[in-house]
Predicted model as a PDB file, atoms N, CA, C, CB and O in Angstrom, pLDDT in the B-factor column:
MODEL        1                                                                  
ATOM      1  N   UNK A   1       0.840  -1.173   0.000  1.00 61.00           N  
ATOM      2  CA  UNK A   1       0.000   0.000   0.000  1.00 61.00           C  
ATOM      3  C   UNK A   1       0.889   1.241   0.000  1.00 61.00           C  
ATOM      4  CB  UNK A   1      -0.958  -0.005   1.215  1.00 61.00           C  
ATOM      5  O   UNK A   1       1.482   1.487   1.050  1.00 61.00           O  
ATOM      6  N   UNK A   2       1.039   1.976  -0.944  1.00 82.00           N  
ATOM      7  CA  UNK A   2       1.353   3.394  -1.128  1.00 82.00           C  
ATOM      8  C   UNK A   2       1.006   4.236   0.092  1.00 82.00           C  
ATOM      9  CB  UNK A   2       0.620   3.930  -2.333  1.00 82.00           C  
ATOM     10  O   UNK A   2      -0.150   4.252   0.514  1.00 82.00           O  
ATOM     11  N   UNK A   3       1.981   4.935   0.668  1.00 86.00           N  
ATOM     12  CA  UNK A   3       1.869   5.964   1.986  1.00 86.00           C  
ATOM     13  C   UNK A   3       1.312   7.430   1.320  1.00 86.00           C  
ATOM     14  CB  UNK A   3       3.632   6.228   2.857  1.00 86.00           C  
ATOM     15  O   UNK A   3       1.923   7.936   0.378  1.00 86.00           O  
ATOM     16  N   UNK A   4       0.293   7.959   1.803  1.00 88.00           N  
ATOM     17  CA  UNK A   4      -0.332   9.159   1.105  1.00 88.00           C  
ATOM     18  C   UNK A   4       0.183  10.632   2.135  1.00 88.00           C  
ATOM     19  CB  UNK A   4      -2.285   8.879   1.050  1.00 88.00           C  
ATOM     20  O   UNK A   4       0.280  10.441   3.347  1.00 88.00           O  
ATOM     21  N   UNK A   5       0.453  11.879   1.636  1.00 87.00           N  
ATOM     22  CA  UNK A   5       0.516  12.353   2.881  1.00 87.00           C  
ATOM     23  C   UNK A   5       0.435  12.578   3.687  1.00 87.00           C  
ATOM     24  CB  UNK A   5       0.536  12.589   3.122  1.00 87.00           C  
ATOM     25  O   UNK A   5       1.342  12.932   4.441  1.00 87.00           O  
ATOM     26  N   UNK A   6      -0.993  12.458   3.982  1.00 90.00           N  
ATOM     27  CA  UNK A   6      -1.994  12.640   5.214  1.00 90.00           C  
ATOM     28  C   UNK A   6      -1.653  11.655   5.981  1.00 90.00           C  
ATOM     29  CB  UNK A   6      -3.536  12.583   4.961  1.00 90.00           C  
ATOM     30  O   UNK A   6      -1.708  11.762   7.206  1.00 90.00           O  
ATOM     31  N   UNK A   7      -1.249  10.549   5.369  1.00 89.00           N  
ATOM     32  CA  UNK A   7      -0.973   9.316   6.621  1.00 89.00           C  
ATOM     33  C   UNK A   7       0.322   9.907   7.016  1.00 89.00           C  
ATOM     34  CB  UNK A   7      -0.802   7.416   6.093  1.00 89.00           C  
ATOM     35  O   UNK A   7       0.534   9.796   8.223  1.00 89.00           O  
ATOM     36  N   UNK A   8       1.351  10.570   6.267  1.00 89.00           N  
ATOM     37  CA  UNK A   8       2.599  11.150   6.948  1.00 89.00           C  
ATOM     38  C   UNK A   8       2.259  11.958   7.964  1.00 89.00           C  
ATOM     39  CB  UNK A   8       3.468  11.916   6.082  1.00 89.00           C  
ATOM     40  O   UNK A   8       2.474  11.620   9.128  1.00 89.00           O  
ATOM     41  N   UNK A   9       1.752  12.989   7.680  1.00 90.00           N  
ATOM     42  CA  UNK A   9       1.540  14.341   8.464  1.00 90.00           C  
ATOM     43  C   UNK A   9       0.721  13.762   9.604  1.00 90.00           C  
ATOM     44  CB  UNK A   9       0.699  15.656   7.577  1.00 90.00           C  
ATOM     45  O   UNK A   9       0.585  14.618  10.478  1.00 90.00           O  
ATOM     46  N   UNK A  10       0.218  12.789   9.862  1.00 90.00           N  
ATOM     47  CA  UNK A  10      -0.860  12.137  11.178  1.00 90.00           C  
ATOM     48  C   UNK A  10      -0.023  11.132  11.416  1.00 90.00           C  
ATOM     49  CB  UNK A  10      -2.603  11.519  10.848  1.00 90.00           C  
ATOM     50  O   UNK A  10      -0.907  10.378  11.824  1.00 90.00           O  
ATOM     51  N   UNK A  11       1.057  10.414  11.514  1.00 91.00           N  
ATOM     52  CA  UNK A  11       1.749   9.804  11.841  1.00 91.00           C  
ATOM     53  C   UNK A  11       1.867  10.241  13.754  1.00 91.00           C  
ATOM     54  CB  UNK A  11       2.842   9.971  10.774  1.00 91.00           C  
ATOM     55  O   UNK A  11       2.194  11.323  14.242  1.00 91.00           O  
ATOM     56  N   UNK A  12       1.505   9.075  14.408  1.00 93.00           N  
ATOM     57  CA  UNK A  12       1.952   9.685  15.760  1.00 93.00           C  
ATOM     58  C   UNK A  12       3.211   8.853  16.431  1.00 93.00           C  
ATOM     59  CB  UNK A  12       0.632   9.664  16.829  1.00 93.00           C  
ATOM     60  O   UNK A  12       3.322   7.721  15.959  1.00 93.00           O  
ATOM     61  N   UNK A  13       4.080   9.164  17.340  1.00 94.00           N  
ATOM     62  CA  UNK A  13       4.792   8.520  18.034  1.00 94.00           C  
ATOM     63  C   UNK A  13       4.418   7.055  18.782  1.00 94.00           C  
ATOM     64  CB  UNK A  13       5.087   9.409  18.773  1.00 94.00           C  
ATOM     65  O   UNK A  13       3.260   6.722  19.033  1.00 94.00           O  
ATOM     66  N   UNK A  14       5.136   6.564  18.969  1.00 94.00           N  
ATOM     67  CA  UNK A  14       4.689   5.047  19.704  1.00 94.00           C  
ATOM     68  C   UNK A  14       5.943   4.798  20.502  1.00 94.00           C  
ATOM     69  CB  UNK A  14       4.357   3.575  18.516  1.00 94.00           C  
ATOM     70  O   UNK A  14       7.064   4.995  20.032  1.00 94.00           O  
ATOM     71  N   UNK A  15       5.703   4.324  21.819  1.00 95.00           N  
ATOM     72  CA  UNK A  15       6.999   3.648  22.920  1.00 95.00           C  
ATOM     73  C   UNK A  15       8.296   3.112  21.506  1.00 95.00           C  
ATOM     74  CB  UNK A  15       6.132   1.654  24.204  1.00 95.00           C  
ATOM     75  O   UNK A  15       9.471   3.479  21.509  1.00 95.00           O  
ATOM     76  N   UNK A  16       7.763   2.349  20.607  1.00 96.00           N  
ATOM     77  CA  UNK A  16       9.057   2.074  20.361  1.00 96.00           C  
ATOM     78  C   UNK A  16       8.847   2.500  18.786  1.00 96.00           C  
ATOM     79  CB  UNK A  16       9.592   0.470  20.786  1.00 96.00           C  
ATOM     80  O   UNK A  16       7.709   2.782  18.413  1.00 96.00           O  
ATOM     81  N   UNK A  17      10.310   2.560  17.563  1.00 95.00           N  
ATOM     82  CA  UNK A  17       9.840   2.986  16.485  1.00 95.00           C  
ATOM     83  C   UNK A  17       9.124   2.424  15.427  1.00 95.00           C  
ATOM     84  CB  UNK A  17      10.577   3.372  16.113  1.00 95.00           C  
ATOM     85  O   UNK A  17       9.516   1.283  15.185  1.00 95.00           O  
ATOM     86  N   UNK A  18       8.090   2.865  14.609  1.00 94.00           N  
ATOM     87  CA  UNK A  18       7.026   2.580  13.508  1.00 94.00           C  
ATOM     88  C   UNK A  18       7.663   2.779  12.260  1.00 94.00           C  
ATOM     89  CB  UNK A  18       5.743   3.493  13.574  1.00 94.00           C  
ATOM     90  O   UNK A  18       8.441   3.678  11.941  1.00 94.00           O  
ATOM     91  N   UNK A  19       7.272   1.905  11.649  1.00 93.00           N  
ATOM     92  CA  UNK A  19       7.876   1.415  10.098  1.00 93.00           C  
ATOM     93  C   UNK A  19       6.754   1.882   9.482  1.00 93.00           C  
ATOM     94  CB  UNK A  19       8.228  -0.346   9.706  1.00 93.00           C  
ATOM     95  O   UNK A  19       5.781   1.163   9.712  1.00 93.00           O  
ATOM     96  N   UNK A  20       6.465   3.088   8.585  1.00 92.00           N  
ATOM     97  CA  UNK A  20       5.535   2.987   7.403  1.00 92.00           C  
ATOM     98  C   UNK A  20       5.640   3.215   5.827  1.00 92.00           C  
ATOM     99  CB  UNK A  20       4.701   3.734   7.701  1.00 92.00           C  
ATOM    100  O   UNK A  20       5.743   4.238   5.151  1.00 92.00           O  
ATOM    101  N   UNK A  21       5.566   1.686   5.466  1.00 91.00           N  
ATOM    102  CA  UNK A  21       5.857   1.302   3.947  1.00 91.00           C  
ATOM    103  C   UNK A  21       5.266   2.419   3.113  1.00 91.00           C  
ATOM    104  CB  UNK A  21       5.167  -0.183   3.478  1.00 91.00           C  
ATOM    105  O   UNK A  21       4.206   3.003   3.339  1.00 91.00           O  
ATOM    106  N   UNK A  22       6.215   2.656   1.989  1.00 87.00           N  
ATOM    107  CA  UNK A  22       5.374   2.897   0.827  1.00 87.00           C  
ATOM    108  C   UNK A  22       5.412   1.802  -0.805  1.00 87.00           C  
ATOM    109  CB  UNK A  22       5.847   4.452   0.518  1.00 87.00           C  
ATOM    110  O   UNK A  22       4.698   1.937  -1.799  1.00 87.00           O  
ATOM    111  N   UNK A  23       6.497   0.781  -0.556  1.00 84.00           N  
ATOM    112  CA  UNK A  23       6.906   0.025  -1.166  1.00 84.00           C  
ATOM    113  C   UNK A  23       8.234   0.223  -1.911  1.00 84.00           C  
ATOM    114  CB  UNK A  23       6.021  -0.218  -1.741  1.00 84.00           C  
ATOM    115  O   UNK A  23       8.761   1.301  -2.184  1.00 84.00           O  
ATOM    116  N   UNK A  24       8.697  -1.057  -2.202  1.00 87.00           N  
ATOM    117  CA  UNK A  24      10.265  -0.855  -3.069  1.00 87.00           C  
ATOM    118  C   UNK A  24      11.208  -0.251  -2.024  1.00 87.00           C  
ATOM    119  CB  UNK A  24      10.217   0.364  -4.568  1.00 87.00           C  
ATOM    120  O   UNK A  24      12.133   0.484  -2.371  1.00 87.00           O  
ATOM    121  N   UNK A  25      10.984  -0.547  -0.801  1.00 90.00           N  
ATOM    122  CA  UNK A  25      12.027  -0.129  -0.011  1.00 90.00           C  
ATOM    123  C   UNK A  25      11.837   1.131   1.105  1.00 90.00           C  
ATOM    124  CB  UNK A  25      13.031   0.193  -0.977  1.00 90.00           C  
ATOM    125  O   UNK A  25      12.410   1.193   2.193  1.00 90.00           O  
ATOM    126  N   UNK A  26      11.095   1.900   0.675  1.00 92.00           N  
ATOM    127  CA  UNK A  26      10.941   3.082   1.231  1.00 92.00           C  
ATOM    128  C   UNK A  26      10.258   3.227   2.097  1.00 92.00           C  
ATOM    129  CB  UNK A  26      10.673   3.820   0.622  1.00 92.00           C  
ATOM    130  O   UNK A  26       9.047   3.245   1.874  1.00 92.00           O  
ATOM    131  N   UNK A  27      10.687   3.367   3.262  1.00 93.00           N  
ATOM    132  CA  UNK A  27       9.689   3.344   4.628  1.00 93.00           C  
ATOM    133  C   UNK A  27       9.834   4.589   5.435  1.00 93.00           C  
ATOM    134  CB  UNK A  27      10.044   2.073   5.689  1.00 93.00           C  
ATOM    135  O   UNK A  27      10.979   5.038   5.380  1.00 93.00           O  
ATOM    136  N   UNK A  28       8.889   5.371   6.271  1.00 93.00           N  
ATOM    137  CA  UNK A  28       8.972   6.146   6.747  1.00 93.00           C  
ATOM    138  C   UNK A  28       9.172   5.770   8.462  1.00 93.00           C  
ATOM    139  CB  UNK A  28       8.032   6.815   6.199  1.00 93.00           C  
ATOM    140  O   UNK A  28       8.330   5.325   9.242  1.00 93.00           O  
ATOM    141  N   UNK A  29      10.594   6.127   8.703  1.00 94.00           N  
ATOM    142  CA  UNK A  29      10.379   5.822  10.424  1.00 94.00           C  
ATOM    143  C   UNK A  29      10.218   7.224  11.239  1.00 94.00           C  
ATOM    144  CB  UNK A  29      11.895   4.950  11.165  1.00 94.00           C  
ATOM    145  O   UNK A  29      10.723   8.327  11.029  1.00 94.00           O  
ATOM    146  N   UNK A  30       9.226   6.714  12.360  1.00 94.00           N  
ATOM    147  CA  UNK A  30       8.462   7.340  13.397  1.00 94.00           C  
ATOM    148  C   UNK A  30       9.372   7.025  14.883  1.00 94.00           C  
ATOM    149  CB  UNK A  30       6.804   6.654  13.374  1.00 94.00           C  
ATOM    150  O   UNK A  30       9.516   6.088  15.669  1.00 94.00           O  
ATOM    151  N   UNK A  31       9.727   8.030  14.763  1.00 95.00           N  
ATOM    152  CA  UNK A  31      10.799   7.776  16.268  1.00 95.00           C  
ATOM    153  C   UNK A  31       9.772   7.818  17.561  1.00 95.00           C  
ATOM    154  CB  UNK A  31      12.191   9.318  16.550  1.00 95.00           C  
ATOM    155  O   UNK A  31       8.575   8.098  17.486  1.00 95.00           O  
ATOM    156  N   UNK A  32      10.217   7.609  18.301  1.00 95.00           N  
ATOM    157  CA  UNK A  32       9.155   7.455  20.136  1.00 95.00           C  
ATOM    158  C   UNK A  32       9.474   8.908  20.293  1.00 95.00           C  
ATOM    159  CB  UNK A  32       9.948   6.143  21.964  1.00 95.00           C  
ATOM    160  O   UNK A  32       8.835   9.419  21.213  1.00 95.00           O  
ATOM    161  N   UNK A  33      10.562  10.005  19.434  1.00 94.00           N  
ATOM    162  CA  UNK A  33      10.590  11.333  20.184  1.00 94.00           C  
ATOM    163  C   UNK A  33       9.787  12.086  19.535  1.00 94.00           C  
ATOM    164  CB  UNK A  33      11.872  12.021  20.327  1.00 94.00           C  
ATOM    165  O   UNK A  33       9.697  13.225  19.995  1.00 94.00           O  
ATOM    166  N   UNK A  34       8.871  11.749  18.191  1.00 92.00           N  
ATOM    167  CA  UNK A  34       8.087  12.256  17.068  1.00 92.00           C  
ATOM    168  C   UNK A  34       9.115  12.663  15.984  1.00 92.00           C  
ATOM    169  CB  UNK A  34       7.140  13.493  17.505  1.00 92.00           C  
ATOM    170  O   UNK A  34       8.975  13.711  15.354  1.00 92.00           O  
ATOM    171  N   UNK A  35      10.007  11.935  15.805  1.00 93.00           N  
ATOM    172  CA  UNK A  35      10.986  12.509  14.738  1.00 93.00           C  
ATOM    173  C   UNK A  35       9.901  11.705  13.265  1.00 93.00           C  
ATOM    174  CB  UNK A  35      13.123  11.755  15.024  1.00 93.00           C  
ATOM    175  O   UNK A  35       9.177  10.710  13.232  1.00 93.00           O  
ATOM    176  N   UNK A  36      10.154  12.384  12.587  1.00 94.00           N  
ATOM    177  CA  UNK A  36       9.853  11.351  11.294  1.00 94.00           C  
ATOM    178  C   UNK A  36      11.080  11.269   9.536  1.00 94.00           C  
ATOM    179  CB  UNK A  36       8.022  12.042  10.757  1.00 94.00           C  
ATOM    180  O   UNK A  36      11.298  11.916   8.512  1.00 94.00           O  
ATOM    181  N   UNK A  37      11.489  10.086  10.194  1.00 94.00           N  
ATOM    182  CA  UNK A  37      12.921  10.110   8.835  1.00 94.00           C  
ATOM    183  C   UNK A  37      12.655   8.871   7.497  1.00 94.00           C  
ATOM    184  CB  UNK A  37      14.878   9.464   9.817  1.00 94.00           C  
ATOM    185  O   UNK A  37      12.402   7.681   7.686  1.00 94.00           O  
ATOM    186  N   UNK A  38      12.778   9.464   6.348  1.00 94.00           N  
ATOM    187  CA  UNK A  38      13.031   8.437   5.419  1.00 94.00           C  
ATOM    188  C   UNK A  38      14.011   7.505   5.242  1.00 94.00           C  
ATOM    189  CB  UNK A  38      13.043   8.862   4.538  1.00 94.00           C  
ATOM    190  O   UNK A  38      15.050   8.008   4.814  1.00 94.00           O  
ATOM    191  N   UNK A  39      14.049   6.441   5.402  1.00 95.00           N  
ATOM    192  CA  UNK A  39      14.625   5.041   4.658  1.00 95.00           C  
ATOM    193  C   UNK A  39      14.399   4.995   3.868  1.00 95.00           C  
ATOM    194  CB  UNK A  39      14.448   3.907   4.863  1.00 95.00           C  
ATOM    195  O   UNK A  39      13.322   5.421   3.452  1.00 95.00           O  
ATOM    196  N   UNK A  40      15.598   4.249   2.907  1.00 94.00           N  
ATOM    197  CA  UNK A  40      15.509   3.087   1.668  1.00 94.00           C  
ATOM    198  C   UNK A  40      15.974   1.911   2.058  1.00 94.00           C  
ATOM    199  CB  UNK A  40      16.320   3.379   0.379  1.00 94.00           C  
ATOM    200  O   UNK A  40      17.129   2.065   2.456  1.00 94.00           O  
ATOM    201  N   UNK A  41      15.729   1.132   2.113  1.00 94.00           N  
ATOM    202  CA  UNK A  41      16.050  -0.687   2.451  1.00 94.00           C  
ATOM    203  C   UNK A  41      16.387  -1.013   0.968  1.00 94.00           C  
ATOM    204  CB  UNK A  41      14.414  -1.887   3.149  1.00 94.00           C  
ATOM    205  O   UNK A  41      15.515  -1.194   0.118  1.00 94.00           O  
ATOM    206  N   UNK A  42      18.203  -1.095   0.640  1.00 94.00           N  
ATOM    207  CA  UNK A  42      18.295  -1.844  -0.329  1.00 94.00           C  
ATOM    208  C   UNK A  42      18.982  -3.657  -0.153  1.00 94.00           C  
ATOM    209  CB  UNK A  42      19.076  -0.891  -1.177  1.00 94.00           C  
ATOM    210  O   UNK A  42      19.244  -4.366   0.818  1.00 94.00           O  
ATOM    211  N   UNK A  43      19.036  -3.780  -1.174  1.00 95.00           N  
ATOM    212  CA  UNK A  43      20.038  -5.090  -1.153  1.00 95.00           C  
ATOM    213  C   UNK A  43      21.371  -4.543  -1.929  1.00 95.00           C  
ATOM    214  CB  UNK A  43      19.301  -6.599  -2.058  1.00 95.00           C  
ATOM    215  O   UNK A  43      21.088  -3.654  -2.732  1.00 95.00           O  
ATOM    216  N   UNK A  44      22.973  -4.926  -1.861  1.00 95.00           N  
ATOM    217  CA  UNK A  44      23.888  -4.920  -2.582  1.00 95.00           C  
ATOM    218  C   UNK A  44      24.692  -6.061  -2.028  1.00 95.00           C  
ATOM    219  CB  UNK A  44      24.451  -3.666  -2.679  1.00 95.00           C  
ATOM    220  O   UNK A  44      24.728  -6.464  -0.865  1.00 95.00           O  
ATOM    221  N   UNK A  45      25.361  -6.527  -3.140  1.00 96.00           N  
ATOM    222  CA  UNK A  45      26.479  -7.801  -2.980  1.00 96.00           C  
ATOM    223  C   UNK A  45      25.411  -8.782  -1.772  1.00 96.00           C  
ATOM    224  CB  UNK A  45      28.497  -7.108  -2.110  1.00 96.00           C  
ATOM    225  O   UNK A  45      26.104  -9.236  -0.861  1.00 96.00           O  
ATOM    226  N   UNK A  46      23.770  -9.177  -1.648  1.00 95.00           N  
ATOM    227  CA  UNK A  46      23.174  -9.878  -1.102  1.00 95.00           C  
ATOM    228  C   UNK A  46      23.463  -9.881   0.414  1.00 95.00           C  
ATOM    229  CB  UNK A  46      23.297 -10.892  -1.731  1.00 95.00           C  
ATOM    230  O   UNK A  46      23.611 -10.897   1.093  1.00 95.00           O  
ATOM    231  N   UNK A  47      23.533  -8.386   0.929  1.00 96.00           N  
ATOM    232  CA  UNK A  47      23.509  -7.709   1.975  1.00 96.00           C  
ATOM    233  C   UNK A  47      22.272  -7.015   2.208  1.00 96.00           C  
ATOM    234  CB  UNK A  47      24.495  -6.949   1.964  1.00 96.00           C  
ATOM    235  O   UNK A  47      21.658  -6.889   1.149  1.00 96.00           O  
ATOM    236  N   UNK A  48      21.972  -6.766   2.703  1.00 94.00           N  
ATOM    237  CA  UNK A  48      20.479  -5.925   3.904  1.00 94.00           C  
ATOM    238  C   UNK A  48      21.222  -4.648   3.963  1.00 94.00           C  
ATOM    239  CB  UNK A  48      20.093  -6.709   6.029  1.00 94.00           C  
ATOM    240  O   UNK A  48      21.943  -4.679   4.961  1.00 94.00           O  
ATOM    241  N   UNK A  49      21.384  -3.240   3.139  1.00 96.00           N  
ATOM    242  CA  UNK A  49      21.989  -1.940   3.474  1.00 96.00           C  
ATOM    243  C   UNK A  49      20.192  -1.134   4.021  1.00 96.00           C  
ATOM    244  CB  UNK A  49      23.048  -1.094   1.722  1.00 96.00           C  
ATOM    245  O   UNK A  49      19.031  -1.514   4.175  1.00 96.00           O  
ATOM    246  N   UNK A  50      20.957   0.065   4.130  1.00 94.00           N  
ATOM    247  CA  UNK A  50      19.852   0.970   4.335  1.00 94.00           C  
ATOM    248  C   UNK A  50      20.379   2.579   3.740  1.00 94.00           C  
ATOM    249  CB  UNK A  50      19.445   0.934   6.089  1.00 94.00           C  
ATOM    250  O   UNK A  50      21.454   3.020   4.147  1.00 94.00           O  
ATOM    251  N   UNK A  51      19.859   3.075   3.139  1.00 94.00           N  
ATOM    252  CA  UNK A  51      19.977   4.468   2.725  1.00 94.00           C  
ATOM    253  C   UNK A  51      19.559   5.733   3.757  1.00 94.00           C  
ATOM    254  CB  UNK A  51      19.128   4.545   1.506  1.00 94.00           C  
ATOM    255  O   UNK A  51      18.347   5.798   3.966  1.00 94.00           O  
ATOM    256  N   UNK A  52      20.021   6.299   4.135  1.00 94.00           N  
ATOM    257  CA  UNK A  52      19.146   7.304   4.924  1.00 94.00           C  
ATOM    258  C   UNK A  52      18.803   8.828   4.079  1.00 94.00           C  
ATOM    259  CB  UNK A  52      20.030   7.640   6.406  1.00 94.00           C  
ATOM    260  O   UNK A  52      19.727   9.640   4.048  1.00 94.00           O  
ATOM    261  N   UNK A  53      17.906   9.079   3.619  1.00 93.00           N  
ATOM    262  CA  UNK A  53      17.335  10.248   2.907  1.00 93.00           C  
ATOM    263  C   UNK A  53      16.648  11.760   3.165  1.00 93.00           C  
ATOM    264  CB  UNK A  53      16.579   9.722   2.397  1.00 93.00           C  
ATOM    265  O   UNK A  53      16.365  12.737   2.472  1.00 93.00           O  
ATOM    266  N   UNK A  54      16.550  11.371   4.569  1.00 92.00           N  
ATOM    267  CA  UNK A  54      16.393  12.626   4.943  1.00 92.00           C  
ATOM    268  C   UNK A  54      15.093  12.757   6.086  1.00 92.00           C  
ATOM    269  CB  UNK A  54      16.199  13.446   3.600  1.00 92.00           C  
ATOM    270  O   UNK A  54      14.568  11.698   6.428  1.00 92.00           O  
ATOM    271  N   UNK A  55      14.594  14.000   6.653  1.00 92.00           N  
ATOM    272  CA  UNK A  55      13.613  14.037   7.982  1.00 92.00           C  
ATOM    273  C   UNK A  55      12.513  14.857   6.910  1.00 92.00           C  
ATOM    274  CB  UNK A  55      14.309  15.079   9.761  1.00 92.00           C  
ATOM    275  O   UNK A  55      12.789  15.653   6.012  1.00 92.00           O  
ATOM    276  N   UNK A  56      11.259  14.382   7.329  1.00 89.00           N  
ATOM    277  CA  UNK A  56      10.272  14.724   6.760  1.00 89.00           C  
ATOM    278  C   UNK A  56       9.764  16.559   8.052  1.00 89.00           C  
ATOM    279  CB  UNK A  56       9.121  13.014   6.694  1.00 89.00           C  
ATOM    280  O   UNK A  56       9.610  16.531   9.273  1.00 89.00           O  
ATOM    281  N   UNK A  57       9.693  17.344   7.474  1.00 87.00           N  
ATOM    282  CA  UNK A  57       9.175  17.479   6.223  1.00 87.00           C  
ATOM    283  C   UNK A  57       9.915  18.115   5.263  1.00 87.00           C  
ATOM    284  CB  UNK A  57       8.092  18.042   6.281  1.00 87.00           C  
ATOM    285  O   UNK A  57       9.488  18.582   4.207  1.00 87.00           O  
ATOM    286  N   UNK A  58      11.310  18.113   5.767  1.00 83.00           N  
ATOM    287  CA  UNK A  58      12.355  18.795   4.880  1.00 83.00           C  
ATOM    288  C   UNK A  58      12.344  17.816   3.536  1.00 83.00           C  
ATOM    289  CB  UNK A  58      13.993  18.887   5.695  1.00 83.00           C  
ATOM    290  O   UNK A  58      12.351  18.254   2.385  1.00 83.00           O  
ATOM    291  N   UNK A  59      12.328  16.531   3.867  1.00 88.00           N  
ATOM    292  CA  UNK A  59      12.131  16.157   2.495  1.00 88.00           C  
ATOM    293  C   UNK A  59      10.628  15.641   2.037  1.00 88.00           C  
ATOM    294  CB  UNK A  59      13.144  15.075   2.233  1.00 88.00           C  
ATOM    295  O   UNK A  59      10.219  15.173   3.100  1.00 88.00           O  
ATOM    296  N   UNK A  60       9.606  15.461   1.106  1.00 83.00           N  
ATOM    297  CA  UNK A  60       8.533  15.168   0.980  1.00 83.00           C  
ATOM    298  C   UNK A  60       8.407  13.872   0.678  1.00 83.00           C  
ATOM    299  CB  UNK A  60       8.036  15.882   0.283  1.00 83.00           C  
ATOM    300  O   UNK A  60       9.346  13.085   0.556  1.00 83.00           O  
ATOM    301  N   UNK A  61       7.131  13.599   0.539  1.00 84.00           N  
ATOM    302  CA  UNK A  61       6.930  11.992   0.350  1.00 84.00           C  
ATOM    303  C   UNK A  61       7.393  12.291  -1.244  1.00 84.00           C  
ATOM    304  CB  UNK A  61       5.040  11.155   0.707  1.00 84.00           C  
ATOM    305  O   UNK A  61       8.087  11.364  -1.663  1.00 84.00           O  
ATOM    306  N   UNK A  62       7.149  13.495  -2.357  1.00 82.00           N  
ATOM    307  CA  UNK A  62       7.350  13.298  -3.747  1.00 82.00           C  
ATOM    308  C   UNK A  62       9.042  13.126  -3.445  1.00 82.00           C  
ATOM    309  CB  UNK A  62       6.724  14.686  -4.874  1.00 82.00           C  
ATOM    310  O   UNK A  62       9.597  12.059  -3.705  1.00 82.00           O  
ATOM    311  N   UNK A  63       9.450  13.756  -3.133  1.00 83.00           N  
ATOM    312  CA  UNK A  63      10.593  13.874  -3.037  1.00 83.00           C  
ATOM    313  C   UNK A  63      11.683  12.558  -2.892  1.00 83.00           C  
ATOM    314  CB  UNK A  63      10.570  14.688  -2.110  1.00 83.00           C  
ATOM    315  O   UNK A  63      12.670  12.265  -3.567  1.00 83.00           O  
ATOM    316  N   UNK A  64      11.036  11.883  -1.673  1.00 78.00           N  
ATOM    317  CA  UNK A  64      11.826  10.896  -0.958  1.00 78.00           C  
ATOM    318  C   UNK A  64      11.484   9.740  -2.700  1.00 78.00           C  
ATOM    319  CB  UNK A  64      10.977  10.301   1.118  1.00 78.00           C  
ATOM    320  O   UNK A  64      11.947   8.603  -2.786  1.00 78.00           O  
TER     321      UNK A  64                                                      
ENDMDL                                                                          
END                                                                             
């Protein structure tokens, strides 16, 4: 399921951090302090990396 903005911008904090997919890698994490940062989850050489892209809302969901 595609993450829409409104589900960004209403995103609330939780005791521990929230993963929200938008697919192909890109997840939005929800810190317990209300931070909200973009991931990319790739694979290289059949490794588990992660990209870090930036804190919403400096960067946008078009963006990310």
């Amino acid at each position: 399921m595609a993450l829409s903005d409104v589900a960004v911008r209403t995103a609330k904090p939780q005791p521990r951090p929230v993963k929200l997919s938008d697919g192909g890698g890109l997840h939005l994490l929800v810190t317990p302090t209300g931070g909200r940062l973009w991931r990319l989850a790739y694979r290289f050489e059949g490794k588990q990396k992660q990209l870090a892209l930036g804190a919403y809302p400096a960067v946008g969901l078009a963006d990310a």
